[in-house]
VOKEVEX-636248 format. One record per atom (N, C-alpha, C): residue number from 0; residue in three letters; atom name; x, y, z. Coordinates in pm, whole numbers, plus 50000, padded with zeros to 5 digits. Layout:
BEGIN
{atom NUM; ALA; CA; {X; Y; Z}} ...
# end
This chain:
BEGIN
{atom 0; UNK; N; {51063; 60862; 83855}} {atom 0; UNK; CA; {51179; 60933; 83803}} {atom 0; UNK; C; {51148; 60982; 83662}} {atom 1; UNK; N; {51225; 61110; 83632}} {atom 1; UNK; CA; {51157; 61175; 83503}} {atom 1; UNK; C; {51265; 61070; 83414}} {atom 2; UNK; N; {51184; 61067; 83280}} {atom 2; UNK; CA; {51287; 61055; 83152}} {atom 2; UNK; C; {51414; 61107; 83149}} {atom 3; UNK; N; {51528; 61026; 83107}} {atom 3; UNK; CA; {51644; 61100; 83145}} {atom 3; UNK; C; {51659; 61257; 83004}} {atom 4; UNK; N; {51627; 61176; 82946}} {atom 4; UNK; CA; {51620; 61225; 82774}} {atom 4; UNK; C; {51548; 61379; 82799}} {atom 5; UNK; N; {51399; 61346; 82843}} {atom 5; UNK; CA; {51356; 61468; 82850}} {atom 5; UNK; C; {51373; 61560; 82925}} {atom 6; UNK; N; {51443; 61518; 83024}} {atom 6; UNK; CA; {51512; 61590; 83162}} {atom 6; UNK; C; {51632; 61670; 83066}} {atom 7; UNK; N; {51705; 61651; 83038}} {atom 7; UNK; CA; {51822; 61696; 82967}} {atom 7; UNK; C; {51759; 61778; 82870}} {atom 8; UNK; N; {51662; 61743; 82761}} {atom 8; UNK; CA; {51599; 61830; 82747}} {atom 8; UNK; C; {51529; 61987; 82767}} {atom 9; UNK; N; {51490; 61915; 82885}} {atom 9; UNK; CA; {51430; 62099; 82946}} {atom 9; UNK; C; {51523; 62163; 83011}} {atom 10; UNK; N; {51637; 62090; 83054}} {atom 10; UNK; CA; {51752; 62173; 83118}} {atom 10; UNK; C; {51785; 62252; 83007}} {atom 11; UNK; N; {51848; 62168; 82833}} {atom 11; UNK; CA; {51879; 62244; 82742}} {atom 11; UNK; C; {51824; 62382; 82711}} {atom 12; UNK; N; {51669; 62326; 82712}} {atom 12; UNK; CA; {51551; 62442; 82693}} {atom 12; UNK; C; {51565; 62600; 82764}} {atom 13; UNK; N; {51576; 62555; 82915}} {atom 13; UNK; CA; {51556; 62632; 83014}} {atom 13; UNK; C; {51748; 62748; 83001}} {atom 14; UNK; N; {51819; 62645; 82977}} {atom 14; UNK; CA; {51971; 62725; 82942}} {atom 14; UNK; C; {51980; 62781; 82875}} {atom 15; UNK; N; {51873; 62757; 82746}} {atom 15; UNK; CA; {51833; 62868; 82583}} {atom 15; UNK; C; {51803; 62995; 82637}} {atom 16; UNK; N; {51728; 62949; 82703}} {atom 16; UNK; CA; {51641; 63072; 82757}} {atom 16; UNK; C; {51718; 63169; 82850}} {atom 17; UNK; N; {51770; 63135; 82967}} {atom 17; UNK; CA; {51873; 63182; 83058}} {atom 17; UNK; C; {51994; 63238; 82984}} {atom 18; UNK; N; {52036; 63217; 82881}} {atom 18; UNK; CA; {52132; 63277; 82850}} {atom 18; UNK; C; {52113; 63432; 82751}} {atom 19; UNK; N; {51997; 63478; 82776}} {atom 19; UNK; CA; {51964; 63589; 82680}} {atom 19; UNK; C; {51958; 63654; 82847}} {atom 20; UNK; N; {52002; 63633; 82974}} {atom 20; UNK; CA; {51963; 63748; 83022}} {atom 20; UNK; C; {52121; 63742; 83139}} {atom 21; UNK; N; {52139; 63867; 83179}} {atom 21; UNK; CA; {52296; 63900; 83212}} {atom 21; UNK; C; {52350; 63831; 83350}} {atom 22; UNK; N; {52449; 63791; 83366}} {atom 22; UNK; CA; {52487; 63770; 83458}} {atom 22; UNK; C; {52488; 63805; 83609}} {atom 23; UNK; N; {52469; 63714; 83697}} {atom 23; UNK; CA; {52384; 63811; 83797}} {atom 23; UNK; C; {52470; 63903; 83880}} {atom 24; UNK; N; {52617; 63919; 83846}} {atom 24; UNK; CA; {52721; 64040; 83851}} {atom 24; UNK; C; {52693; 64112; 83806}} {atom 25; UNK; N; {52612; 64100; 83696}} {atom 25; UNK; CA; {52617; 64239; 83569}} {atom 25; UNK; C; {52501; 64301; 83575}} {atom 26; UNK; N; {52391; 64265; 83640}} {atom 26; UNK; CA; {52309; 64278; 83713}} {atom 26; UNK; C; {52196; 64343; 83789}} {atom 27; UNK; N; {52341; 64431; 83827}} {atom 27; UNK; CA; {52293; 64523; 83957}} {atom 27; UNK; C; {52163; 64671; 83938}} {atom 28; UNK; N; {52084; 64640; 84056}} {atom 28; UNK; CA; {52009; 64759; 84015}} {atom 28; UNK; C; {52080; 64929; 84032}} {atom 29; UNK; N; {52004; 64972; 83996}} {atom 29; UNK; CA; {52069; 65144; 84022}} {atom 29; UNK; C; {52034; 65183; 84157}} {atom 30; UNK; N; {52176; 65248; 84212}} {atom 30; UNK; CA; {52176; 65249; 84344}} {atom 30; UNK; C; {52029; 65311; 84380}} {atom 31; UNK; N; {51924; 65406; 84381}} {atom 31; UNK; CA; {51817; 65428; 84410}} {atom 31; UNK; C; {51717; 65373; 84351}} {atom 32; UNK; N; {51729; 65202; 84274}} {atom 32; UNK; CA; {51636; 65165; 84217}} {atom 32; UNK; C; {51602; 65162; 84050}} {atom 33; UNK; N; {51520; 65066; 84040}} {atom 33; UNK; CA; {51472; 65095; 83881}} {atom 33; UNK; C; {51371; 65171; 83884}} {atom 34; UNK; N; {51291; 65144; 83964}} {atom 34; UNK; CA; {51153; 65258; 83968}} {atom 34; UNK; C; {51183; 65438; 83937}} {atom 35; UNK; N; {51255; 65472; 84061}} {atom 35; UNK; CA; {51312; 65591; 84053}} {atom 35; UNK; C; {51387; 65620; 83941}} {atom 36; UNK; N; {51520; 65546; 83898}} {atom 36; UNK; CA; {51547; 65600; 83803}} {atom 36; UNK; C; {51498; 65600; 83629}} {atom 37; UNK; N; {51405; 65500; 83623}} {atom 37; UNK; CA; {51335; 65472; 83500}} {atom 37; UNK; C; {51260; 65630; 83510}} {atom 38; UNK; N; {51169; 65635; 83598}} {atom 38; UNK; CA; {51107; 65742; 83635}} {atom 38; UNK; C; {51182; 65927; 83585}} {atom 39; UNK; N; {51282; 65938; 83678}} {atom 39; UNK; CA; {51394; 66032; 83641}} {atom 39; UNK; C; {51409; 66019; 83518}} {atom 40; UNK; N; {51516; 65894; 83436}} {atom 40; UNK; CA; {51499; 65931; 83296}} {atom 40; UNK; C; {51432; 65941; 83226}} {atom 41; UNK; N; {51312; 65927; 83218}} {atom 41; UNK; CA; {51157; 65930; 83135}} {atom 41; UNK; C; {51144; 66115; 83182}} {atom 42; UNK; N; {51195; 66165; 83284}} {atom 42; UNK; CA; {51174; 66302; 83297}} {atom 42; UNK; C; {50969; 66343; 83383}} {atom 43; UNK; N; {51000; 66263; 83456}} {atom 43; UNK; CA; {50812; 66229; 83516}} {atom 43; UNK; C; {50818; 66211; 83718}} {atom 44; UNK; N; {50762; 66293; 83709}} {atom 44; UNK; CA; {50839; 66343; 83867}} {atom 44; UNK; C; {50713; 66218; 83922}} {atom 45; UNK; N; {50744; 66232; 84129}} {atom 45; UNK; CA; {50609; 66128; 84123}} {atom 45; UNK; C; {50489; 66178; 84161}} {atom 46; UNK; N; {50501; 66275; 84172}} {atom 46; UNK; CA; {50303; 66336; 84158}} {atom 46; UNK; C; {50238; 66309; 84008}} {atom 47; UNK; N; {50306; 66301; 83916}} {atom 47; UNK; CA; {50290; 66209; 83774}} {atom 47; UNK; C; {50273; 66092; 83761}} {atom 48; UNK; N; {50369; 65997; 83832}} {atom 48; UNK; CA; {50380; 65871; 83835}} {atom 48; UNK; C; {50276; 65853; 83940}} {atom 49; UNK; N; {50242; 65934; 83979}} {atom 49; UNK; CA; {50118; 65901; 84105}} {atom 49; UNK; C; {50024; 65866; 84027}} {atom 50; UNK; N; {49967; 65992; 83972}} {atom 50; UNK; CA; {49846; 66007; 83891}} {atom 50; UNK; C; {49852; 65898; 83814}} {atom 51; UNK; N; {49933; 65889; 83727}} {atom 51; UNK; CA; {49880; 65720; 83649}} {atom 51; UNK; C; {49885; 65620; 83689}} {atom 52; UNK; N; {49935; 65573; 83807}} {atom 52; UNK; CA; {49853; 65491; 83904}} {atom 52; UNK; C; {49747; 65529; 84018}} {atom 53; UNK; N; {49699; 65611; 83974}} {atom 53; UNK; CA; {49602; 65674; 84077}} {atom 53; UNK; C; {49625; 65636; 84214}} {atom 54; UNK; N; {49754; 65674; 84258}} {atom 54; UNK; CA; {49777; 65712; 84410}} {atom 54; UNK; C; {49932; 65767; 84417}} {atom 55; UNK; N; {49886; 65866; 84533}} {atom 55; UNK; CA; {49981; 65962; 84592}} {atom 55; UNK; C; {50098; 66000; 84574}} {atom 56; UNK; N; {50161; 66082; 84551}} {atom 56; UNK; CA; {50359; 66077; 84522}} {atom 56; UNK; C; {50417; 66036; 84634}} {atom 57; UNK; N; {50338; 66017; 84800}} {atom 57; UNK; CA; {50347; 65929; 84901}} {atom 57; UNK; C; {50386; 65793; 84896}} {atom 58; UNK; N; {50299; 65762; 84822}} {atom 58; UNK; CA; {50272; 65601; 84794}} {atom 58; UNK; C; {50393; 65591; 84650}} {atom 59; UNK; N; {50440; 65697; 84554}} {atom 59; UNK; CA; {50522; 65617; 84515}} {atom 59; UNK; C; {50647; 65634; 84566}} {atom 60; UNK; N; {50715; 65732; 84629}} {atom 60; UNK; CA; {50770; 65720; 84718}} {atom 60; UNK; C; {50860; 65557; 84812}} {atom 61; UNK; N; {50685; 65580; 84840}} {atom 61; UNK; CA; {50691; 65413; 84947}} {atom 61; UNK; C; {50716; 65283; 84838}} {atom 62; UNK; N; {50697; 65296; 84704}} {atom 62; UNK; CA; {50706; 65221; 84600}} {atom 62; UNK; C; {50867; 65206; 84584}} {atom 63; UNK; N; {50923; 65337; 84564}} {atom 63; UNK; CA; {51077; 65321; 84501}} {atom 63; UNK; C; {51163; 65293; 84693}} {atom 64; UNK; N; {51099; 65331; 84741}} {atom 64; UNK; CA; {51176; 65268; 84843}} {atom 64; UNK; C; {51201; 65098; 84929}} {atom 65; UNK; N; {51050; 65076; 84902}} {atom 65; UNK; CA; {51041; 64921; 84892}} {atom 65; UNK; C; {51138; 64878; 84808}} {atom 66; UNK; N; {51130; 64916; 84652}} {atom 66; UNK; CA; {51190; 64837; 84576}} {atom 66; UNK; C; {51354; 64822; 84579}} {atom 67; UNK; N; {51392; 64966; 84665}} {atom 67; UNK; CA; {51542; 64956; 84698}} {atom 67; UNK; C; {51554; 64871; 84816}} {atom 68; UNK; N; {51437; 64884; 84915}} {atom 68; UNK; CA; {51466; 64739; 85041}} {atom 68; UNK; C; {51477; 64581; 84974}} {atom 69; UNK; N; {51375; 64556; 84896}} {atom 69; UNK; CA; {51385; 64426; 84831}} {atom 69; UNK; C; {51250; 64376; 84890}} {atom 70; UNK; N; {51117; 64447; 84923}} {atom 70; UNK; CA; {51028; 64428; 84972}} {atom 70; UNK; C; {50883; 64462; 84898}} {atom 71; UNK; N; {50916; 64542; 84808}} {atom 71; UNK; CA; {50795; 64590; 84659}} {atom 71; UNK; C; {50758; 64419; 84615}} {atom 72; UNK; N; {50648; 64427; 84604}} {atom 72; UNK; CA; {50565; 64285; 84580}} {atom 72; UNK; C; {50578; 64334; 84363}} {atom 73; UNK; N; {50607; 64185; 84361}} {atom 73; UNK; CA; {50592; 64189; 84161}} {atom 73; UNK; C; {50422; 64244; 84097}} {atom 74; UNK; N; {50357; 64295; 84183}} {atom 74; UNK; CA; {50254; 64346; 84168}} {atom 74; UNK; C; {50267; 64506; 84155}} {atom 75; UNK; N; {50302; 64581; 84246}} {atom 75; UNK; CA; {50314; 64683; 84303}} {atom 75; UNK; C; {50427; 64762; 84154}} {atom 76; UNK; N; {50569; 64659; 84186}} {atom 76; UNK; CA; {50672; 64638; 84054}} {atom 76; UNK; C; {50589; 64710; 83902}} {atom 77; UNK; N; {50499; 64601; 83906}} {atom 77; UNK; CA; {50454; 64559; 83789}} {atom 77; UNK; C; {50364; 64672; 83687}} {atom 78; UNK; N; {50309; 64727; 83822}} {atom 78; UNK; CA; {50205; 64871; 83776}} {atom 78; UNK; C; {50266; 64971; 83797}} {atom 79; UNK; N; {50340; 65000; 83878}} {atom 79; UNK; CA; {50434; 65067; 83839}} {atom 79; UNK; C; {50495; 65085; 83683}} {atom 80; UNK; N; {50586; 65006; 83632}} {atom 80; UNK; CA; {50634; 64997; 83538}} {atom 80; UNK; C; {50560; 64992; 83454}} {atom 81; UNK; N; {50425; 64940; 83421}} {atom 81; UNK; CA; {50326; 64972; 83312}} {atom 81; UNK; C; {50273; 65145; 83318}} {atom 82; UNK; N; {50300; 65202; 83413}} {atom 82; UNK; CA; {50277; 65309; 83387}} {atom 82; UNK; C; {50413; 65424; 83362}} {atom 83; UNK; N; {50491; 65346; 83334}} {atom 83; UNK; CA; {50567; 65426; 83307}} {atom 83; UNK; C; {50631; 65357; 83160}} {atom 84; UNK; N; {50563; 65295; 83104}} {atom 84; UNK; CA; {50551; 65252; 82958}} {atom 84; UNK; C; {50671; 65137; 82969}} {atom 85; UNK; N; {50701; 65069; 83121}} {atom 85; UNK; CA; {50750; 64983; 83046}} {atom 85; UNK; C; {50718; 64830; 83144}} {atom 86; UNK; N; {50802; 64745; 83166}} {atom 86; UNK; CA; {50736; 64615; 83188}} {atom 86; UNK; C; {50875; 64526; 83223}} {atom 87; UNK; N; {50812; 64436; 83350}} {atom 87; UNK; CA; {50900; 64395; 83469}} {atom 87; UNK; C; {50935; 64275; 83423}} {atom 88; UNK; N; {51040; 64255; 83428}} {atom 88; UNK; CA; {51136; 64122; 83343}} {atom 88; UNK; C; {51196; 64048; 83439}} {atom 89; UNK; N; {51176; 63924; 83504}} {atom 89; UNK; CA; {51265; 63859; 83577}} {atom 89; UNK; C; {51268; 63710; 83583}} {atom 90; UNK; N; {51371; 63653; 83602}} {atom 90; UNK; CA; {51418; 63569; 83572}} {atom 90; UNK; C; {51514; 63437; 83703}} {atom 91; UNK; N; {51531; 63406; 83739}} {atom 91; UNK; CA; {51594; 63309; 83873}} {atom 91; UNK; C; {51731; 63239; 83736}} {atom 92; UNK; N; {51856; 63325; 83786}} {atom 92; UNK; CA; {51964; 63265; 83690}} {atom 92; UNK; C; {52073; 63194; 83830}} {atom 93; UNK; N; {52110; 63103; 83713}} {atom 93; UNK; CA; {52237; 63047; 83828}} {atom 93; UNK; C; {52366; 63177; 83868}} {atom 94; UNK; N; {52391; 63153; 84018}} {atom 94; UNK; CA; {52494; 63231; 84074}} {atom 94; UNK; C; {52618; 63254; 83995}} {atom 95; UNK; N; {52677; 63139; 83946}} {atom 95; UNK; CA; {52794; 63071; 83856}} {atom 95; UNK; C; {52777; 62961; 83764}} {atom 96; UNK; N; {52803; 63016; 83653}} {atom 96; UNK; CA; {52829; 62942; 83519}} {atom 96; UNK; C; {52652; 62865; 83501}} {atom 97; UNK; N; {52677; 62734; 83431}} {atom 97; UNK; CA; {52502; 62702; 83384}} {atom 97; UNK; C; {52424; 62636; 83502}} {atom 98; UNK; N; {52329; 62602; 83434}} {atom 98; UNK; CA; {52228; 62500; 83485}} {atom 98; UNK; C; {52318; 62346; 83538}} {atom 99; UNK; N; {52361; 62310; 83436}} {atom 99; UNK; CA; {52411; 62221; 83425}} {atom 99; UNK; C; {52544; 62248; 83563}} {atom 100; UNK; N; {52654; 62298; 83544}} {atom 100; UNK; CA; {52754; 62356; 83652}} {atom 100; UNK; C; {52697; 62346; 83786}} {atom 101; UNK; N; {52590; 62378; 83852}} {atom 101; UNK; CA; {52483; 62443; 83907}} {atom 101; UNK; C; {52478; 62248; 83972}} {atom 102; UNK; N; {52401; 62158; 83886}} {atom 102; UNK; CA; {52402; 62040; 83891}} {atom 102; UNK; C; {52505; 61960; 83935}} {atom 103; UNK; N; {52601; 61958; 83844}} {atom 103; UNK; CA; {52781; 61904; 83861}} {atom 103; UNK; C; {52811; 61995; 84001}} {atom 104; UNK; N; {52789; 62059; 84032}} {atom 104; UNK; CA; {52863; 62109; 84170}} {atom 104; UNK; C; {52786; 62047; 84292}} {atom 105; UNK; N; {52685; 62063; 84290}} {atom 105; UNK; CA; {52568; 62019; 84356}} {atom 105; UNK; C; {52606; 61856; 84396}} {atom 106; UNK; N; {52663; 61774; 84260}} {atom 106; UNK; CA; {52696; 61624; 84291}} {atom 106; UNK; C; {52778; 61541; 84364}} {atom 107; UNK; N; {52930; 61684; 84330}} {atom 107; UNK; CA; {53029; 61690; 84382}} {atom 107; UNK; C; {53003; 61643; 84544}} {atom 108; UNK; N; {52943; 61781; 84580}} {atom 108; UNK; CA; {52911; 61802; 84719}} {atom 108; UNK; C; {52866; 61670; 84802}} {atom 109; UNK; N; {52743; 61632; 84701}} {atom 109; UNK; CA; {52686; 61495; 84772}} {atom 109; UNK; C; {52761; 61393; 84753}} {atom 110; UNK; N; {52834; 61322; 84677}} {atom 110; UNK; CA; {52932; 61217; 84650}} {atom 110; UNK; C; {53046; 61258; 84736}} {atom 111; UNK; N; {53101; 61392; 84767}} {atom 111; UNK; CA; {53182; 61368; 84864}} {atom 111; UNK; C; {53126; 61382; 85041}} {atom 112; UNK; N; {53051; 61420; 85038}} {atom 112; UNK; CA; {52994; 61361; 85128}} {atom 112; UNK; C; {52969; 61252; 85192}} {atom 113; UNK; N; {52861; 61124; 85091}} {atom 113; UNK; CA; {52870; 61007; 85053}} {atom 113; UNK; C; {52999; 60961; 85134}} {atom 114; UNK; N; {53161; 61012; 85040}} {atom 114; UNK; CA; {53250; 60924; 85024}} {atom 114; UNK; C; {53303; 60894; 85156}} {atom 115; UNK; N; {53313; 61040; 85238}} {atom 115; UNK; CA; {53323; 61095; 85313}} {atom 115; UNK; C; {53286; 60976; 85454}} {atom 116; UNK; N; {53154; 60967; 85453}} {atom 116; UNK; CA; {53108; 60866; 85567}} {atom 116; UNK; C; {53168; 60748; 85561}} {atom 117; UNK; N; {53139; 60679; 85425}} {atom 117; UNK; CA; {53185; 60592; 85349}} {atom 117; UNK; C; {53339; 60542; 85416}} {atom 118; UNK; N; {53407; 60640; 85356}} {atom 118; UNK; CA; {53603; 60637; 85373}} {atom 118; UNK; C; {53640; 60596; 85568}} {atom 119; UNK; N; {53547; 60715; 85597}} {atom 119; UNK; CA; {53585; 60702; 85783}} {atom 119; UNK; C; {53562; 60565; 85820}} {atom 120; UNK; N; {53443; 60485; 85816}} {atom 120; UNK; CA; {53434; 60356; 85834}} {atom 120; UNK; C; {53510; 60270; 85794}} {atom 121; UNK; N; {53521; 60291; 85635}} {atom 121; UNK; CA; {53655; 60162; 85622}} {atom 121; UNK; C; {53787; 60176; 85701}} {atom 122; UNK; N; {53824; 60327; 85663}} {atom 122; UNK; CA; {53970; 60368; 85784}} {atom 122; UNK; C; {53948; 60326; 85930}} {atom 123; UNK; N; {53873; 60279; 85972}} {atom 123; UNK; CA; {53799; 60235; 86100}} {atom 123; UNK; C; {53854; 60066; 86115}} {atom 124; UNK; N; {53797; 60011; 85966}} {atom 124; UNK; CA; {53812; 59860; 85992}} {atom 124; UNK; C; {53915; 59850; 85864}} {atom 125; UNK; N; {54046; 59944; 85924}} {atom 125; UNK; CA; {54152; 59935; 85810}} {atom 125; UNK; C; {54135; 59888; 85658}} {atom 126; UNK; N; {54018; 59903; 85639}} {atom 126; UNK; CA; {54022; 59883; 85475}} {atom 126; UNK; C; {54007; 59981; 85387}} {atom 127; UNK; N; {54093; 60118; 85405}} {atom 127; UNK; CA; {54106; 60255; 85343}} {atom 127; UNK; C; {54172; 60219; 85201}} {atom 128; UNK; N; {54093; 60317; 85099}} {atom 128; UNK; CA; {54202; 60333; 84956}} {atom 128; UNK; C; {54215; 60441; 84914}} {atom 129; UNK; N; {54365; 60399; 84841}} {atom 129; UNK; CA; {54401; 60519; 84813}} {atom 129; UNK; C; {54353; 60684; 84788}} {atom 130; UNK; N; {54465; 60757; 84692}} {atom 130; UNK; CA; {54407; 60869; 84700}} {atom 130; UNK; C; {54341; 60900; 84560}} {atom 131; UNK; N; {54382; 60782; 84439}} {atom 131; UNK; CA; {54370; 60768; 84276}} {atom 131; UNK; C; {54198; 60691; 84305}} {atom 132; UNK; N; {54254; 60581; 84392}} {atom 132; UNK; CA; {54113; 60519; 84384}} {atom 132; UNK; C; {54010; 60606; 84467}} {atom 133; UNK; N; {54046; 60638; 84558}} {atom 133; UNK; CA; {53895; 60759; 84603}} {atom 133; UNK; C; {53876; 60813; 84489}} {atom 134; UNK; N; {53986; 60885; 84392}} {atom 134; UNK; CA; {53899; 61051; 84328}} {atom 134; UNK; C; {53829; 60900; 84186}} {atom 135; UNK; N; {53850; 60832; 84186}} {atom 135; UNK; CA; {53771; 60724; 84064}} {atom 135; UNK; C; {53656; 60704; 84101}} {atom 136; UNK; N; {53618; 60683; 84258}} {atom 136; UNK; CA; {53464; 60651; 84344}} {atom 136; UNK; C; {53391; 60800; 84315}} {atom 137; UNK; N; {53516; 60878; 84350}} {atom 137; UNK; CA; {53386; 60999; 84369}} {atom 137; UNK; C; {53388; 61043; 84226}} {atom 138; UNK; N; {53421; 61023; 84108}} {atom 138; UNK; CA; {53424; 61038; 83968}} {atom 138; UNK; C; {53280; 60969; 83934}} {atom 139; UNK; N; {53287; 60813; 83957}} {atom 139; UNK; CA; {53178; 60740; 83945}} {atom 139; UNK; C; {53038; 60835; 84006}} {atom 140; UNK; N; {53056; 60802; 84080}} {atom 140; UNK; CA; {52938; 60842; 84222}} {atom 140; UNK; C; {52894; 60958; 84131}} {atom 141; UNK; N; {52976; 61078; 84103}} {atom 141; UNK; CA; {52916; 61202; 84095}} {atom 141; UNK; C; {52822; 61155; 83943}} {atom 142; UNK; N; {52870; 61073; 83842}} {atom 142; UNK; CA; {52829; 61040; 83716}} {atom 142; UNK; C; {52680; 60980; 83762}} {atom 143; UNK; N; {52697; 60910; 83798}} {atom 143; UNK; CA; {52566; 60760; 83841}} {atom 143; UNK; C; {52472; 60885; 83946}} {atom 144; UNK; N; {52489; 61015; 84000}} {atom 144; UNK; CA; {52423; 61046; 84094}} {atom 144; UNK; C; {52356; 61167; 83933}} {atom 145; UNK; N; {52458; 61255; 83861}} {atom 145; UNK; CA; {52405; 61299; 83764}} {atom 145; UNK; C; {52311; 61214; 83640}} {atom 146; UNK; N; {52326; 61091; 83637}} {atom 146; UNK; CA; {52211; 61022; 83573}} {atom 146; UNK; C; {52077; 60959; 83639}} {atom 147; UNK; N; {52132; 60977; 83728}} {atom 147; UNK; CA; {51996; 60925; 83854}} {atom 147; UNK; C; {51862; 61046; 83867}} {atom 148; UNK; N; {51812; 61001; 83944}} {atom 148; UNK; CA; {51690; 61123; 83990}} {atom 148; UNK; C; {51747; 61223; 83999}} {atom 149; UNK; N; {51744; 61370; 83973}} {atom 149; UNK; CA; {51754; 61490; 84045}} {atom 149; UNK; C; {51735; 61522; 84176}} {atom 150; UNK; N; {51621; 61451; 84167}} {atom 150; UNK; CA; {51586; 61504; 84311}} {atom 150; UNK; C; {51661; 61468; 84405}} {atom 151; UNK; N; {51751; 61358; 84372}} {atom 151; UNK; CA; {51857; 61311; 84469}} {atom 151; UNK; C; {51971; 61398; 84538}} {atom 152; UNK; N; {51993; 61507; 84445}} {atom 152; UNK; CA; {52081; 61593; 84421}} {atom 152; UNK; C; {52083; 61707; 84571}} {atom 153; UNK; N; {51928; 61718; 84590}} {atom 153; UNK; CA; {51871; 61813; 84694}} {atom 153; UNK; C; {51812; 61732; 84816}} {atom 154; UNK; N; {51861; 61633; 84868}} {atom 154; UNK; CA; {51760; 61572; 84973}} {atom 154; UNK; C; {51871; 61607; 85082}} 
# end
């Protein structure tokens, strides 16, 4: 199990970092792409954009259209955009709110789960509790599962 200290740590680290780039609502590419339209506004048709990657206005073509399927490899991306003076930025951000959120929801899920199996059995051999004392178990649970391994979080 990692250090709890340094675990919290690189989450902090990694949230520094994540928060200089936009929300993944805010996001969105341009309906025909970044390729194409970086391209368009730079004013560089693609028998241009060909030539400085030495291949075809075919092939870039097949470039800005990949990249609108979601199938352009971060290679392909990549030279591309160096030839058009600029350079491919990406990042894996949480759906909603932080890293941390991301975690806490994640715990939720498994502690009620957990409680879940847990609760049916005792209601089984009539030894059910309340509805104050469940949300206190799954309060606990979610705490003791957020200080525990991570990896627990995903099994």
């Amino acid at each position: 199990m990692a250090n709890p200290k340094v675990l919290a740590m690189a989450i902090q680290q990694l949230a520094d970092v994540l928060r200089k780039y936009p929300l993944p609502q805010d996001a969105n590419p341009p309906r025909g792409g970044w390729l194409r339209a970086l391209r368009n506004a730079l004013g560089m048709t693609q028998a241009q954009l060909g030539a400085r990657l030495n291949v075809s206005p075919q092939a870039v073509l097949e470039f800005e259209n990949a990249e609108v399927k979601r199938r352009i490899t971060l290679d392909s991306l990549d030279r591309a955009a160096r030839a058009m003076g600029c350079r491919v930025v990406y990042a894996l951000v949480p759906e909603k709110g932080s890293l941390e959120e991301v975690r806490a929801r994640r715990a939720n899920e498994v502690a009620a789960a957990m409680l879940k199996s847990a609760s049916h059995s005792m209601n089984l051999e009539a030894q059910g509790v309340g509805v104050q004392e469940s949300e206190r178990q799954r309060q606990l649970l979610v705490e003791s599962l957020l200080q525990g391994s991570p990896r627990k979080l995903w099994q």
